[in-house]
HTML snippet that shows the backbone in 3Dmol.js (N, CA, C, O; Angstrom):
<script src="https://3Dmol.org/build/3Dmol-min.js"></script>
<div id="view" style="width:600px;height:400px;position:relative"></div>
<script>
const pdb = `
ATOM      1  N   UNK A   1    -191.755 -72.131   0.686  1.00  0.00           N
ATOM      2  CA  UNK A   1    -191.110 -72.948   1.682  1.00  0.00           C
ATOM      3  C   UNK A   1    -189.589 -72.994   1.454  1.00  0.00           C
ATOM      4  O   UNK A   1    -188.828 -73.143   2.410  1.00  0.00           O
ATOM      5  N   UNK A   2    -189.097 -72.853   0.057  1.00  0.00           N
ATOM      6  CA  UNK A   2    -187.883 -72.895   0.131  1.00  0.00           C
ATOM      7  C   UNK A   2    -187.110 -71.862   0.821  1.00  0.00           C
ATOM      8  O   UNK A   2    -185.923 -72.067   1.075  1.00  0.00           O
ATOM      9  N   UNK A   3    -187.836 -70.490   1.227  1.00  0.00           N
ATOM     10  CA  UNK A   3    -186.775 -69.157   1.892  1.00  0.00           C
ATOM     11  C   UNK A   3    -186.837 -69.749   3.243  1.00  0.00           C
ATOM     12  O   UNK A   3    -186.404 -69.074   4.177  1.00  0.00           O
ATOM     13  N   UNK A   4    -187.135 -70.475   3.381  1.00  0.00           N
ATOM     14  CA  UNK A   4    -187.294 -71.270   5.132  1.00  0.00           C
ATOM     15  C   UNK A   4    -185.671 -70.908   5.690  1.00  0.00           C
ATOM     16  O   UNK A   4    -184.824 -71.399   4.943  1.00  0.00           O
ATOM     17  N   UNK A   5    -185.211 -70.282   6.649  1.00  0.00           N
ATOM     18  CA  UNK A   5    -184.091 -70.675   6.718  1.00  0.00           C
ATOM     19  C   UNK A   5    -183.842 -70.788   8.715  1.00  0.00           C
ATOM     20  O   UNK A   5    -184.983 -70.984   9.134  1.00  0.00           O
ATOM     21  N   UNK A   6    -183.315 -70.762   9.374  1.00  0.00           N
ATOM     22  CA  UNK A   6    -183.113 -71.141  11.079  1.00  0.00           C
ATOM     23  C   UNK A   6    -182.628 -69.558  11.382  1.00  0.00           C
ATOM     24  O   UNK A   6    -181.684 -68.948  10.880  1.00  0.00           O
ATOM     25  N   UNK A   7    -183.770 -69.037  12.549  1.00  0.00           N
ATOM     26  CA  UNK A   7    -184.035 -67.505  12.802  1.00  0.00           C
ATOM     27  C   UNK A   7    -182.772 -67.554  13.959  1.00  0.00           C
ATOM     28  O   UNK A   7    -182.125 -66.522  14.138  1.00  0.00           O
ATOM     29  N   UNK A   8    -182.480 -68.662  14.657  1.00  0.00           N
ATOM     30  CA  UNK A   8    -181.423 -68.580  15.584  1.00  0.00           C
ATOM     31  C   UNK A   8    -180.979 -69.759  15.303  1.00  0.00           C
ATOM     32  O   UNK A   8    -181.391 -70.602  14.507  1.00  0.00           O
ATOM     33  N   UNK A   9    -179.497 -69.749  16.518  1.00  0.00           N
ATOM     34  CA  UNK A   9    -178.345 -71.090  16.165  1.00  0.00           C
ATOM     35  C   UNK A   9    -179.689 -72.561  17.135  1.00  0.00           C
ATOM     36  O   UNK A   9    -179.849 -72.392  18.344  1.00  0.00           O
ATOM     37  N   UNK A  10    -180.395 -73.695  16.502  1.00  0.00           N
ATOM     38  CA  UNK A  10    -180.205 -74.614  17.271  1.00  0.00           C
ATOM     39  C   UNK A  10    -179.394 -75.235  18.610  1.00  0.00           C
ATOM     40  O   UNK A  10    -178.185 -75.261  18.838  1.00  0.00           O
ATOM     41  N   UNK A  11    -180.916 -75.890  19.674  1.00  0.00           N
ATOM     42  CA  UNK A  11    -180.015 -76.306  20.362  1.00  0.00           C
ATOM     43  C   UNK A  11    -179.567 -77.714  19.746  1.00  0.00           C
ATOM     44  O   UNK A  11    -179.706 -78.382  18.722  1.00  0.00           O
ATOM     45  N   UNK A  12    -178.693 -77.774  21.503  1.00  0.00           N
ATOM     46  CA  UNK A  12    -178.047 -79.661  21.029  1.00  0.00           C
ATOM     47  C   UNK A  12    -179.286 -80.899  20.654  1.00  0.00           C
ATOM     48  O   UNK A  12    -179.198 -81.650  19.682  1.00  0.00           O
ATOM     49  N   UNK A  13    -180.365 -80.910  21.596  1.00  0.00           N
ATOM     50  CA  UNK A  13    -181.113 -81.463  21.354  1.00  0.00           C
ATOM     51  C   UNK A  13    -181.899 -81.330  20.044  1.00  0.00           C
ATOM     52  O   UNK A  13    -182.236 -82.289  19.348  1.00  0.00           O
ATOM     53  N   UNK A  14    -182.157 -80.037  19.779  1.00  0.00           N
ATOM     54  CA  UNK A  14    -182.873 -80.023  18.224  1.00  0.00           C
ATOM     55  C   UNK A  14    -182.415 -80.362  17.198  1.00  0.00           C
ATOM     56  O   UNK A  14    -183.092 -80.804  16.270  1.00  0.00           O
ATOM     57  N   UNK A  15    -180.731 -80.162  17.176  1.00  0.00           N
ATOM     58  CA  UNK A  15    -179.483 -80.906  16.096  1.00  0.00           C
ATOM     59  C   UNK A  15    -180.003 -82.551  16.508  1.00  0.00           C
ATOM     60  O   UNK A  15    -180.678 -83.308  15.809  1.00  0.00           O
ATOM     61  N   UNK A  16    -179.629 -82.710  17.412  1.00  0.00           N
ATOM     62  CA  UNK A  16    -179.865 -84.309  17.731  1.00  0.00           C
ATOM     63  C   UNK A  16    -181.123 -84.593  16.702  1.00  0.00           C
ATOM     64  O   UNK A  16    -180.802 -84.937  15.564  1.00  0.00           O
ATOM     65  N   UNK A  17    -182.617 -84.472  17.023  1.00  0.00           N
ATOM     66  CA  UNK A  17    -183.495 -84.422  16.722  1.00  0.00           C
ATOM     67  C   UNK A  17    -183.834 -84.676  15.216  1.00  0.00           C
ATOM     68  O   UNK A  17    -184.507 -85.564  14.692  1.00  0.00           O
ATOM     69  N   UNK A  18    -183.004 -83.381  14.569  1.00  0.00           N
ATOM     70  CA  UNK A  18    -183.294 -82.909  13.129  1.00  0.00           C
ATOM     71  C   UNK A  18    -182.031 -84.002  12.742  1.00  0.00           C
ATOM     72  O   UNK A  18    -182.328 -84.926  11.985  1.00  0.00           O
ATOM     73  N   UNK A  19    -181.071 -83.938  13.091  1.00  0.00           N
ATOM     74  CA  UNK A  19    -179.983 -85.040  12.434  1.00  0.00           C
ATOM     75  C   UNK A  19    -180.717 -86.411  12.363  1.00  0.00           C
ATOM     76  O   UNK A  19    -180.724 -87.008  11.287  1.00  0.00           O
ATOM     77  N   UNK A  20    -181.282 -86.895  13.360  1.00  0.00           N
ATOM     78  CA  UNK A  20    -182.004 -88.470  13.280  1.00  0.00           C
ATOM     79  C   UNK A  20    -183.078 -88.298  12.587  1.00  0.00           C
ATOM     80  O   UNK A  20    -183.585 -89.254  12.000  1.00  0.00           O
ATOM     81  N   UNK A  21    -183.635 -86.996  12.530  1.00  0.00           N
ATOM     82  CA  UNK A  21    -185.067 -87.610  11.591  1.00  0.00           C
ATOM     83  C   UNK A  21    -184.193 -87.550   9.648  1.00  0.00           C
ATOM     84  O   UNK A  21    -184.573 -88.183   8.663  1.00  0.00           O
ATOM     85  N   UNK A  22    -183.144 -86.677   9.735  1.00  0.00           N
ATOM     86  CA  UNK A  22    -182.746 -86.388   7.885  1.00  0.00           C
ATOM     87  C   UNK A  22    -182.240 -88.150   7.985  1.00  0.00           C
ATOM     88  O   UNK A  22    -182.705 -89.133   7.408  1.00  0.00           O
ATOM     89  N   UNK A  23    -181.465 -88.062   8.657  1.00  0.00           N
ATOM     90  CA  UNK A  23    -180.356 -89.814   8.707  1.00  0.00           C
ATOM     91  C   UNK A  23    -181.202 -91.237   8.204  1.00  0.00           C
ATOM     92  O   UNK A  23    -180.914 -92.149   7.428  1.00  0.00           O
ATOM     93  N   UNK A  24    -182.398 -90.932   9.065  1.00  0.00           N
ATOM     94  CA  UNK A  24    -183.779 -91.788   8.899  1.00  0.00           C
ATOM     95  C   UNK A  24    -184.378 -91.981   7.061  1.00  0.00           C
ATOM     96  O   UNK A  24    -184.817 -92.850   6.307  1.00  0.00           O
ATOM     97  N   UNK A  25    -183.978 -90.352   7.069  1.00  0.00           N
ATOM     98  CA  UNK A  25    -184.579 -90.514   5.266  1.00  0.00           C
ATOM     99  C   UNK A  25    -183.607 -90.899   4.098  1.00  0.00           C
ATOM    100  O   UNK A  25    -183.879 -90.827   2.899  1.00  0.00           O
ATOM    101  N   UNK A  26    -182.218 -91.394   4.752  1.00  0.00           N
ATOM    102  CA  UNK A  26    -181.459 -91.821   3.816  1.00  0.00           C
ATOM    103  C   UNK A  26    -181.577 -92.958   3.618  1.00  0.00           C
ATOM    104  O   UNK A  26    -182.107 -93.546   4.561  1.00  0.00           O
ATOM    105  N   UNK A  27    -181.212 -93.803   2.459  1.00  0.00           N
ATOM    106  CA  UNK A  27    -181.277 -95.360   2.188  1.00  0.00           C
ATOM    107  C   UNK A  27    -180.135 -95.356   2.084  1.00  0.00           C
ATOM    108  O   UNK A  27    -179.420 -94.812   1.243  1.00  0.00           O
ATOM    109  N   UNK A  28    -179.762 -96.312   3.421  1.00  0.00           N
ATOM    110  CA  UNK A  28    -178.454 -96.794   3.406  1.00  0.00           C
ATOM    111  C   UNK A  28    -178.074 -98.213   3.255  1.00  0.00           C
ATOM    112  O   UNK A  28    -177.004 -98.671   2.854  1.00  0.00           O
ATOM    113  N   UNK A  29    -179.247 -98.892   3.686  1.00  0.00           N
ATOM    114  CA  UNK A  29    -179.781-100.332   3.922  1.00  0.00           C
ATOM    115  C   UNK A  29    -179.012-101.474   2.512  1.00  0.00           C
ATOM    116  O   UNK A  29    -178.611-102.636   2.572  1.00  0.00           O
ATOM    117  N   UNK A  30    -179.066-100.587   1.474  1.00  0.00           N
ATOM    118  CA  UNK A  30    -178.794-101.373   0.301  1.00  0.00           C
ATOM    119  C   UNK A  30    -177.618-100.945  -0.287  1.00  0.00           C
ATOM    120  O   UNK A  30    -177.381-101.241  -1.459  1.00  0.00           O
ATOM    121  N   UNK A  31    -176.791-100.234   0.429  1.00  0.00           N
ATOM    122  CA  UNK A  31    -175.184-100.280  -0.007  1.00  0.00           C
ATOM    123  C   UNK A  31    -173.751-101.042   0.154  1.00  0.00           C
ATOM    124  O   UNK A  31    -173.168-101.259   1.216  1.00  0.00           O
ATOM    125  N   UNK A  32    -173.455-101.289  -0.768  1.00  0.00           N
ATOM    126  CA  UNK A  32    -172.549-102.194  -1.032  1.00  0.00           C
ATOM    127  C   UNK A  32    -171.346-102.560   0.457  1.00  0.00           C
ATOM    128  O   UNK A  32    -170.991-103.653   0.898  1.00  0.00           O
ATOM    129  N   UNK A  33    -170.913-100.912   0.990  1.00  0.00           N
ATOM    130  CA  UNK A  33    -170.154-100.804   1.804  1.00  0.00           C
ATOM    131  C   UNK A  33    -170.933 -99.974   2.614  1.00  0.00           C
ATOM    132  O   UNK A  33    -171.155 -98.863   2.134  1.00  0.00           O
ATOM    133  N   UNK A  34    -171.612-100.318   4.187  1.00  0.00           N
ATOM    134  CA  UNK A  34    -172.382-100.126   5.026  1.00  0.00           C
ATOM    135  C   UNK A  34    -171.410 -98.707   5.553  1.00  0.00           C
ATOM    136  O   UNK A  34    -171.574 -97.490   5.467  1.00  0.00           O
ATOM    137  N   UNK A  35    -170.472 -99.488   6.057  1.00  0.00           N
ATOM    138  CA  UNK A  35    -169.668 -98.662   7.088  1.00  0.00           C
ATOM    139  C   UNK A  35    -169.516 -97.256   6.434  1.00  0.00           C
ATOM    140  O   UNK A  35    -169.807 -96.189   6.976  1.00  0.00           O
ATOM    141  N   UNK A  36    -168.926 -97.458   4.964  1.00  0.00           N
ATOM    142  CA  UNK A  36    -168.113 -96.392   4.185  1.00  0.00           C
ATOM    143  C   UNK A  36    -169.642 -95.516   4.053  1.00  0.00           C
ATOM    144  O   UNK A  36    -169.576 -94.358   4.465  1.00  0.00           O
ATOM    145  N   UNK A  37    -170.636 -95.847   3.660  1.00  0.00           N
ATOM    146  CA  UNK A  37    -172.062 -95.201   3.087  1.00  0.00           C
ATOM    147  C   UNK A  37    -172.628 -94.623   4.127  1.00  0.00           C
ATOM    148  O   UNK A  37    -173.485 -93.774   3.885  1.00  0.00           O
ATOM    149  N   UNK A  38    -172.135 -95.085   6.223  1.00  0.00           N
ATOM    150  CA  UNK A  38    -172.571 -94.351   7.167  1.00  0.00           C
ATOM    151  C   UNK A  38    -171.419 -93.312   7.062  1.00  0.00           C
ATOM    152  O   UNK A  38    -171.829 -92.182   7.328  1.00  0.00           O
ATOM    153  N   UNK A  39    -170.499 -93.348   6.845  1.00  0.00           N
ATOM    154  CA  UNK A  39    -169.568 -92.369   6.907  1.00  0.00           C
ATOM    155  C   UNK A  39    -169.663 -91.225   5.847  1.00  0.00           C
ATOM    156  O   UNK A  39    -169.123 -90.166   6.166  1.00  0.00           O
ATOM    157  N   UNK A  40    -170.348 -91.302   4.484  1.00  0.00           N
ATOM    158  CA  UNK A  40    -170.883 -90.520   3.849  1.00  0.00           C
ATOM    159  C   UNK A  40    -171.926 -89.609   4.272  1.00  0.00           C
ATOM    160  O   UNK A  40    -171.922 -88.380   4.210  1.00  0.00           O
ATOM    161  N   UNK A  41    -172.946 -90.500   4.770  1.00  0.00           N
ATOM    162  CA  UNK A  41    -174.051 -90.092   5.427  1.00  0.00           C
ATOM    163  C   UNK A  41    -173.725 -88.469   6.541  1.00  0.00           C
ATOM    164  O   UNK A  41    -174.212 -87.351   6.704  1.00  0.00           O
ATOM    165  N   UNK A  42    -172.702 -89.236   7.013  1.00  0.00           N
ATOM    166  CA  UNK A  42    -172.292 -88.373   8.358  1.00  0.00           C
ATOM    167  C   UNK A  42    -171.932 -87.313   7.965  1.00  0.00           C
ATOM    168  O   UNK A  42    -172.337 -86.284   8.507  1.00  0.00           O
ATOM    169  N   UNK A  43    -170.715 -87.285   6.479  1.00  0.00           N
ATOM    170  CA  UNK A  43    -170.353 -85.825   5.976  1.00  0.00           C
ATOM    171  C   UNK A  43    -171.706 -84.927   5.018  1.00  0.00           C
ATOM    172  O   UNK A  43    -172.185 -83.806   5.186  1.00  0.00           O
ATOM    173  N   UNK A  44    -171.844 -85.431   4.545  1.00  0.00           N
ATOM    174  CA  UNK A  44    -173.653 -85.026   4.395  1.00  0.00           C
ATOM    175  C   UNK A  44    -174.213 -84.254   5.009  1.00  0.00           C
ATOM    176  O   UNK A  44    -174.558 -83.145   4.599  1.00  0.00           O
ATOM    177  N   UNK A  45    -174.457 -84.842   6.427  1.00  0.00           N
ATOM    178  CA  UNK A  45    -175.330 -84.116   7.488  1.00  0.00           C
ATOM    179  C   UNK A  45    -174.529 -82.979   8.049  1.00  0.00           C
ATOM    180  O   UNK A  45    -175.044 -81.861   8.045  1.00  0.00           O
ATOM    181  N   UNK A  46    -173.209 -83.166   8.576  1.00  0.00           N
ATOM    182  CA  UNK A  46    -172.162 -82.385   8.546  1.00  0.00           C
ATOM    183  C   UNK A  46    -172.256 -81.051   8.271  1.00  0.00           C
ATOM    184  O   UNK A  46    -172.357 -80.041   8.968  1.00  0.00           O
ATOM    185  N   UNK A  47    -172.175 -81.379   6.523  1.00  0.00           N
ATOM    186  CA  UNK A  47    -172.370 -80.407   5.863  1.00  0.00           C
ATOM    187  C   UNK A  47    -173.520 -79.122   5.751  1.00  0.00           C
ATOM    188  O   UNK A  47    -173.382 -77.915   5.550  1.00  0.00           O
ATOM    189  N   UNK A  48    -174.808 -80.061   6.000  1.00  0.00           N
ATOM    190  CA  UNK A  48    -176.143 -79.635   5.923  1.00  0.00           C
ATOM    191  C   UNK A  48    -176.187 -78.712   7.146  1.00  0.00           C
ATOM    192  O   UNK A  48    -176.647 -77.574   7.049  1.00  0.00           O
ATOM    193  N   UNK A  49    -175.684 -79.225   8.352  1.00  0.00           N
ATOM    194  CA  UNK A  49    -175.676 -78.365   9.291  1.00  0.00           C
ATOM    195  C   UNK A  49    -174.959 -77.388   9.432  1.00  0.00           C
ATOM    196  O   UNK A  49    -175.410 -76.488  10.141  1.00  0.00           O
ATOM    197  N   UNK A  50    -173.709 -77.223   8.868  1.00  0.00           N
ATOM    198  CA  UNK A  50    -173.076 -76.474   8.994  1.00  0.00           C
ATOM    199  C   UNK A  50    -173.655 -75.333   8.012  1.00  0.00           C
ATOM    200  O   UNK A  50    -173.556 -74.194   8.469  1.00  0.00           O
ATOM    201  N   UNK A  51    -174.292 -75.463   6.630  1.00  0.00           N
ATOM    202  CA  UNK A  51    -175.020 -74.444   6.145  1.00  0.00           C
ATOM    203  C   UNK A  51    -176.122 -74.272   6.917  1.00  0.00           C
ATOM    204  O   UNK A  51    -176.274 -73.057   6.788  1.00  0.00           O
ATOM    205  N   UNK A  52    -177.150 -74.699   7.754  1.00  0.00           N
ATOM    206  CA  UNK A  52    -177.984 -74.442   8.359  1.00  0.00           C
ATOM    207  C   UNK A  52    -177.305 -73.478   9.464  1.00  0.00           C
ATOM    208  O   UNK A  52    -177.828 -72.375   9.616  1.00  0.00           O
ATOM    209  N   UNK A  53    -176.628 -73.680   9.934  1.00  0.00           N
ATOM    210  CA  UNK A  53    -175.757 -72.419  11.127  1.00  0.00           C
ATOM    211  C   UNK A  53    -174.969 -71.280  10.474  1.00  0.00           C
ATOM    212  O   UNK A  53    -174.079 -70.669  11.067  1.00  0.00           O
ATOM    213  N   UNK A  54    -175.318 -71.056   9.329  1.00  0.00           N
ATOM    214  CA  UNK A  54    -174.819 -70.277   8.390  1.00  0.00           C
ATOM    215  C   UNK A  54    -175.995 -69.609   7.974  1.00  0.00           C
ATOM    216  O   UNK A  54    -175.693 -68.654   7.258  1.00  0.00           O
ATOM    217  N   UNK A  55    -177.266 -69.733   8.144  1.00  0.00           N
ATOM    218  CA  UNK A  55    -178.437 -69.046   7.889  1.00  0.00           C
ATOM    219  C   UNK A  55    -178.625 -69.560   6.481  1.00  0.00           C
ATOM    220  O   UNK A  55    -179.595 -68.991   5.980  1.00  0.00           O
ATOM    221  N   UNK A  56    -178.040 -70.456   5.622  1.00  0.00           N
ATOM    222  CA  UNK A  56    -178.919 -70.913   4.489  1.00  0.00           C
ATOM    223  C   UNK A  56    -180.167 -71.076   4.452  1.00  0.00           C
ATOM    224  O   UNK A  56    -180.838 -71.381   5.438  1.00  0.00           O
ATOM    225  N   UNK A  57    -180.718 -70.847   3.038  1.00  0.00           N
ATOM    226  CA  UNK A  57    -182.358 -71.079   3.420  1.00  0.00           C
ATOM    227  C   UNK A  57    -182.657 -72.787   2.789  1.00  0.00           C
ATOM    228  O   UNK A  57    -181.689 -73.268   2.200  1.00  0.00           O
ATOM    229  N   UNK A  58    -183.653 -73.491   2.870  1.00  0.00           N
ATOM    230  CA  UNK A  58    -183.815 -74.615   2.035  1.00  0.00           C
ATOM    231  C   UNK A  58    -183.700 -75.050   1.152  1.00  0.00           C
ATOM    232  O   UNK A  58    -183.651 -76.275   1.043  1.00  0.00           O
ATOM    233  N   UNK A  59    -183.592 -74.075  -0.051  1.00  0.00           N
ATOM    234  CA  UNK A  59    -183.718 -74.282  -1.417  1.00  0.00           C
ATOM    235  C   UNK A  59    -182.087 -74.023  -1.018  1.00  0.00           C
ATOM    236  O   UNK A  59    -181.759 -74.867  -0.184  1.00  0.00           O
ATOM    237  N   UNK A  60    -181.294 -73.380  -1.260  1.00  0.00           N
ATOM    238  CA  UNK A  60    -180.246 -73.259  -0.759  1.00  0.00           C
ATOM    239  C   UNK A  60    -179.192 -74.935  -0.308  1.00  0.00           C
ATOM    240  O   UNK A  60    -178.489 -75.714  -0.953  1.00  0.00           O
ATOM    241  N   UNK A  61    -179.460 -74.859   0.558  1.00  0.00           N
ATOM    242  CA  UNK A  61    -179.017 -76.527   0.793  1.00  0.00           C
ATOM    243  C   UNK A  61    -179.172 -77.654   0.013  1.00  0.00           C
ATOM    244  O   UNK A  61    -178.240 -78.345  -0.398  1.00  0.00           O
ATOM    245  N   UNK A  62    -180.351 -77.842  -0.195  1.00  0.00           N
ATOM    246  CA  UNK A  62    -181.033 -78.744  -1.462  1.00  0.00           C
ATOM    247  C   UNK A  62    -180.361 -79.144  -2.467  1.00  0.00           C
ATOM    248  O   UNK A  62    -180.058 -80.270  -2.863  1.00  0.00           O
ATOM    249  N   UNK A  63    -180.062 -77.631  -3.019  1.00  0.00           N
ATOM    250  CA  UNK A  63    -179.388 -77.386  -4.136  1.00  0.00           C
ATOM    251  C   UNK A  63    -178.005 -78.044  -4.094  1.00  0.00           C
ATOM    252  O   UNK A  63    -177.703 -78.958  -4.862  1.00  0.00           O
ATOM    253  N   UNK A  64    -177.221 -77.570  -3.215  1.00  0.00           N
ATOM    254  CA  UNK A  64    -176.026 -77.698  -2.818  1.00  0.00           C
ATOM    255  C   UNK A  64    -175.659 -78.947  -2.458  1.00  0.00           C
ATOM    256  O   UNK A  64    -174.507 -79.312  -2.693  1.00  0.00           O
ATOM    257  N   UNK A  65    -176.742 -79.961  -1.715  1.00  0.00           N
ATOM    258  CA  UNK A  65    -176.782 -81.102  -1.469  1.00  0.00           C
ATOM    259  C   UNK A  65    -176.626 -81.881  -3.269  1.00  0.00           C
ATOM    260  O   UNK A  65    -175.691 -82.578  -3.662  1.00  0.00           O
ATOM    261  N   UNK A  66    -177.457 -81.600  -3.801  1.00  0.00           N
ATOM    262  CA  UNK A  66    -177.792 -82.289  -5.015  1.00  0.00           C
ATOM    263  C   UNK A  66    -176.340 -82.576  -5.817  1.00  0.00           C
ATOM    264  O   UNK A  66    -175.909 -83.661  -6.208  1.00  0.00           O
ATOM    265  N   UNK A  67    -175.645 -81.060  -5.948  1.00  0.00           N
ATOM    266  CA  UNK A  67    -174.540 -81.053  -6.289  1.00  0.00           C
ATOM    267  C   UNK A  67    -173.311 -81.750  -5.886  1.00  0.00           C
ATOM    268  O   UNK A  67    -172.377 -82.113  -6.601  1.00  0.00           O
ATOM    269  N   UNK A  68    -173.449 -81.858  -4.802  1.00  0.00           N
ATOM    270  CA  UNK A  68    -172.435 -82.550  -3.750  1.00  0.00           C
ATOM    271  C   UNK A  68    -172.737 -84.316  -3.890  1.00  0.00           C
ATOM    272  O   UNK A  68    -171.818 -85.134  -3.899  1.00  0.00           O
ATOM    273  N   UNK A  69    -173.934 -84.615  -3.974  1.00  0.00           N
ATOM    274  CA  UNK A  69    -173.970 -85.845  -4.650  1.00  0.00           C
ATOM    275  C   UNK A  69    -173.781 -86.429  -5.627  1.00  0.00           C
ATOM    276  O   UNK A  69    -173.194 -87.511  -5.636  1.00  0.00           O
ATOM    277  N   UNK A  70    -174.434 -85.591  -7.136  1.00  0.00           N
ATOM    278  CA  UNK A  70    -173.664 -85.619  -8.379  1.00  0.00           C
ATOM    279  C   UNK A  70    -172.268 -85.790  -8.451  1.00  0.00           C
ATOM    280  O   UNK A  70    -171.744 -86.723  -9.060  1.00  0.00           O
ATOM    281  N   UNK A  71    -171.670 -84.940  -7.863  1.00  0.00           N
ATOM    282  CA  UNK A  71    -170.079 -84.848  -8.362  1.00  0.00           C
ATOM    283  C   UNK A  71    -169.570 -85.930  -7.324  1.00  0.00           C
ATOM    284  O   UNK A  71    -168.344 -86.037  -7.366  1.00  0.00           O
ATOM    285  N   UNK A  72    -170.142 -86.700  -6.470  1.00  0.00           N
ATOM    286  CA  UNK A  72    -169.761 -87.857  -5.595  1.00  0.00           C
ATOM    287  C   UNK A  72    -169.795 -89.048  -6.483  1.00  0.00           C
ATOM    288  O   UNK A  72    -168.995 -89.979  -6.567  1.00  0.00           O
ATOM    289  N   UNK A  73    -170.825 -88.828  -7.083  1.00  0.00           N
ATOM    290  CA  UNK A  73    -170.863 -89.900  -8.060  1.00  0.00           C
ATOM    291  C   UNK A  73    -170.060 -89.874  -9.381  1.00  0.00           C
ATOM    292  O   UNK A  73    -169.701 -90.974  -9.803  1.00  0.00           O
ATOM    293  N   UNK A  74    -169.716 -88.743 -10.114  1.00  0.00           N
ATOM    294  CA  UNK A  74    -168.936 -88.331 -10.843  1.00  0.00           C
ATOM    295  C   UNK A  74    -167.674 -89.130 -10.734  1.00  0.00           C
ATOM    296  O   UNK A  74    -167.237 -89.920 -11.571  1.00  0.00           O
ATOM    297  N   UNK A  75    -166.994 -88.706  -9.220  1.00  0.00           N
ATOM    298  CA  UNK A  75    -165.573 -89.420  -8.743  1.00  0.00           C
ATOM    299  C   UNK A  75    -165.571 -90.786  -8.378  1.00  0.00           C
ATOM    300  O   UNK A  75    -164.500 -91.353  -8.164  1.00  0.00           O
ATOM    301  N   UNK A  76    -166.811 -91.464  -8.268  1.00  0.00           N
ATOM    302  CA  UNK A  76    -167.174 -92.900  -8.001  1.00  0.00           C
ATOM    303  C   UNK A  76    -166.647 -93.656  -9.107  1.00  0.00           C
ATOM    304  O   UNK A  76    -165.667 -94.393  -9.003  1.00  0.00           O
ATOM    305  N   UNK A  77    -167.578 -93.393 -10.617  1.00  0.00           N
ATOM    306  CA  UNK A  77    -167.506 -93.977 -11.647  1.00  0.00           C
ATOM    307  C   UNK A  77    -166.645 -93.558 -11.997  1.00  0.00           C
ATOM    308  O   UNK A  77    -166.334 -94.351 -12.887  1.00  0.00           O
ATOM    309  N   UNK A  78    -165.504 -92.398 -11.972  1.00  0.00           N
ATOM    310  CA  UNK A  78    -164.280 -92.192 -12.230  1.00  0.00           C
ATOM    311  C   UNK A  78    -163.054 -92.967 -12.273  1.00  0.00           C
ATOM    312  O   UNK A  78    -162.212 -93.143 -13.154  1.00  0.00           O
ATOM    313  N   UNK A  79    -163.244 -93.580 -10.511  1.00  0.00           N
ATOM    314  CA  UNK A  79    -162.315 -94.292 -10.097  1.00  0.00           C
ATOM    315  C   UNK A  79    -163.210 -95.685 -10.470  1.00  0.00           C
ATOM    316  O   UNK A  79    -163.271 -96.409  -9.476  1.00  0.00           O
ATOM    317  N   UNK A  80    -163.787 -96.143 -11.427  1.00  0.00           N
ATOM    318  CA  UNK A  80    -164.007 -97.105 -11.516  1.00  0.00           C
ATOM    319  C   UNK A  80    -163.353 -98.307 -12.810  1.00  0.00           C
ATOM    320  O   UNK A  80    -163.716 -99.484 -12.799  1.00  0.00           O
TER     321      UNK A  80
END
`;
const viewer = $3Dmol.createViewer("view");
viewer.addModel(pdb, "pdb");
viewer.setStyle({}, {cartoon: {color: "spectrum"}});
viewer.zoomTo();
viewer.render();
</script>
């Protein structure tokens, strides 16, 4: 499942679609700063899509996601 990757570009509606169901699986509910944590959210998905229109495969993103959160947090407790 991870070589999964998008055989053509998505339409608008299926972005719509696939963006609200990933958005849905984030916990945002319990962050300190709502606004700032939807605005994370947003570069996130952003991101995700923009490797998805790039032909990434799943494992691929995942990965890349994981990383992109780590080192978010990295600069969090940095500036702390």
């Amino acid at each position: 499942m991870d070589d999964i990757s998008a055989t053509r570009k998505l339409t608008s509606p299926e972005t719509t679609k696939l963006r609200s169901l990933l958005k849905s699986k984030l916990n945002l509910a319990n962050a300190d700063d709502k606004q700032q944590a939807e605005e994370d959210a947003s570069d996130l998905l952003d991101y995700t899509f923009a490797m998805i229109a790039n032909g990434k495969n799943v494992k691929y993103v995942t990965d890349e996601l994981k990383v992109c959160t780590v080192c978010s947090m990295c600069i969090f407790f940095t500036l702390l």
